[in-house]
N, C-alpha and C positions, 0 to 999 in steps of 0.2 A: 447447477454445478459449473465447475471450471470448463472455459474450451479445450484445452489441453495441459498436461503436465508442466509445472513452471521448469523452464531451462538454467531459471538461477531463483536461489530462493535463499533469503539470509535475516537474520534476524539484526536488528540497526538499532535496537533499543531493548535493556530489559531492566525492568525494577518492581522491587514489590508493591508500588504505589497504583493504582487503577487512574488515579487523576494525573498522574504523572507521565503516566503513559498515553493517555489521550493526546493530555497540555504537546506530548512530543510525536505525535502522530498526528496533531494541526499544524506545526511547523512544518512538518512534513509534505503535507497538502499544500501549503503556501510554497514549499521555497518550490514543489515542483512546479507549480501553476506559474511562479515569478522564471525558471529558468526552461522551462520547453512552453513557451505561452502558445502554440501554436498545437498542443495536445490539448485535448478533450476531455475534462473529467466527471467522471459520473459516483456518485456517493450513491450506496447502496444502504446504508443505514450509519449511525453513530460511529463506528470502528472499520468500517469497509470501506474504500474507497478504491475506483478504477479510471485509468488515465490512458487513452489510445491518440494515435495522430491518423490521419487516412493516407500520409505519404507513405509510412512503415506498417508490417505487420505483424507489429509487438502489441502485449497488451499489460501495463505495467498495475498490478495489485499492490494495495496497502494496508495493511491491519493489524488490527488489535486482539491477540489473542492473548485465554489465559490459561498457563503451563503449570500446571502442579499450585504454589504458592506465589508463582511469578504473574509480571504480564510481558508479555513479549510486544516488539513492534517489529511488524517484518513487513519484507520487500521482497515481490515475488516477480517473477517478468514471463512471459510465457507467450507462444504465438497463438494469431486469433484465430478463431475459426474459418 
């Protein structure tokens, strides 16, 4: 499970497409990895992805979820453990 309840949680992507929503949840992973290169990312499978730094004690979630007929991509940010 999560270490704690996300403090901010939002959806930054939503379309009926499952490929499309990946394709935009790799950007995703890149543009974070190109703009805090100094955080740490750990992919937990295909649609999960997790990005921590050891200076702060944030823990930033990424994913792919899917809602009814949709796919969502959201961004959750929460403190670590």
């Amino acid at each position: 499970g999560y270490p704690h309840e996300p403090v901010i949680e939002c959806v930054l992507y939503r379309t009926d497409s499952e490929v499309e929503a990946a394709n935009k949840f790799e950007d995703l992973i890149e543009l974070t990895r190109s703009t805090l290169p100094e955080w740490e990312g750990n992919r937990l499978n295909m649609y999960v992805a997790y990005f921590s730094s050891k200076k702060v004690t944030t823990l930033v979630d990424l994913n792919v979820a899917k809602s009814g007929d949709h796919f969502d991509v959201v961004l959750s940010v929460r403190p670590k453990r």
